[in-house]
C-alpha positions as CSV (number, residue, x, y, z in Angstrom):
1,X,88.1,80.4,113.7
2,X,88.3,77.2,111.4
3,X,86.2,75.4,113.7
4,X,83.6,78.0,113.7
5,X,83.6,78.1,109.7
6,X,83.3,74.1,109.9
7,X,80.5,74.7,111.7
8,X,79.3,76.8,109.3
9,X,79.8,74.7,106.5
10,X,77.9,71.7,108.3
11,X,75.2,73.9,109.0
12,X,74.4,75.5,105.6
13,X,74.7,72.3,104.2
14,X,72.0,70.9,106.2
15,X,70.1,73.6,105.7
16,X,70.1,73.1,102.1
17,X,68.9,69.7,102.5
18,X,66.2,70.1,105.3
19,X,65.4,73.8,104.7
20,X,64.8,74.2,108.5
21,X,65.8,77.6,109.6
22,X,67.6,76.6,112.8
23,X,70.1,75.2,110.5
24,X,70.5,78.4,108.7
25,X,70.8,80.5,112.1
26,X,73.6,78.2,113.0
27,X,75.7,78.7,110.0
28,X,75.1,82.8,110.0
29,X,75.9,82.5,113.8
30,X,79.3,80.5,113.4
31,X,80.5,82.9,110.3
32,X,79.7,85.5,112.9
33,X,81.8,84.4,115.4
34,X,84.8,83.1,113.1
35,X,84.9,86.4,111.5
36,X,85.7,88.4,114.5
37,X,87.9,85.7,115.4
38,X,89.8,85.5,112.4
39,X,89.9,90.0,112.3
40,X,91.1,89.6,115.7
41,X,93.7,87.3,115.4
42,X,94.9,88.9,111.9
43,X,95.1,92.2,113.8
44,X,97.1,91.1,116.5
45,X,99.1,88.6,115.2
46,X,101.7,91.5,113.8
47,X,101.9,92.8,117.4
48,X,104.1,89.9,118.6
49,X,105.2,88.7,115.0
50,X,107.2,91.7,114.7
51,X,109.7,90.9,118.1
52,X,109.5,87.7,117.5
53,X,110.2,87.5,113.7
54,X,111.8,90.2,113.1
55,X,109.1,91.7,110.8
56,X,104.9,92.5,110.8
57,X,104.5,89.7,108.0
58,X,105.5,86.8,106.7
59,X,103.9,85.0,103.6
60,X,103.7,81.4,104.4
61,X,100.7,79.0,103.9
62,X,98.8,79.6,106.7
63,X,98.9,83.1,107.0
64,X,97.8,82.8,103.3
65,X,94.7,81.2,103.8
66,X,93.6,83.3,106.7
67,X,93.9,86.3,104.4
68,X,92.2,84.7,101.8
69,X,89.4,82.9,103.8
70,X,88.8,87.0,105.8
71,X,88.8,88.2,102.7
72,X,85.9,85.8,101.2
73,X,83.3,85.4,104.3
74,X,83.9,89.5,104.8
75,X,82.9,90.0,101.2
């Protein structure tokens, strides 16, 4: 998922400098992918966080800035 938002980021960026549409099919194709990526794995993570922690949840960093980063490329 973070790869495929780097990937993202590198290609939007040289779109905006080249303004050659490959560029900007690469960065629309990796927010594609890291978008089902990251809904998959924040769907499923509570399906063995819950055995394993003890609950569906947990607030820590990195769960955090999943959220957050779903949150913005979905919107």
């Amino acid at each position: 998922m973070f790869t495929a938002f780097f990937i993202a980021v590198i290609g939007n960026i040289t779109y905006l400098t080249t303004r050659s549409p490959k560029w900007d099919w690469l960065g629309v194709a990796s927010v594609e992918v890291g978008v089902t990526c990251c809904t998959i794995g924040t769907h499923t993570g509570p399906l063995w966080a819950k055995p394993i922690w003890g609950i569906w949840w947990t607030w820590d960093a990195k769960t955090h800035c999943r959220l957050i980063l779903w949150l913005l490329y979905v919107s």
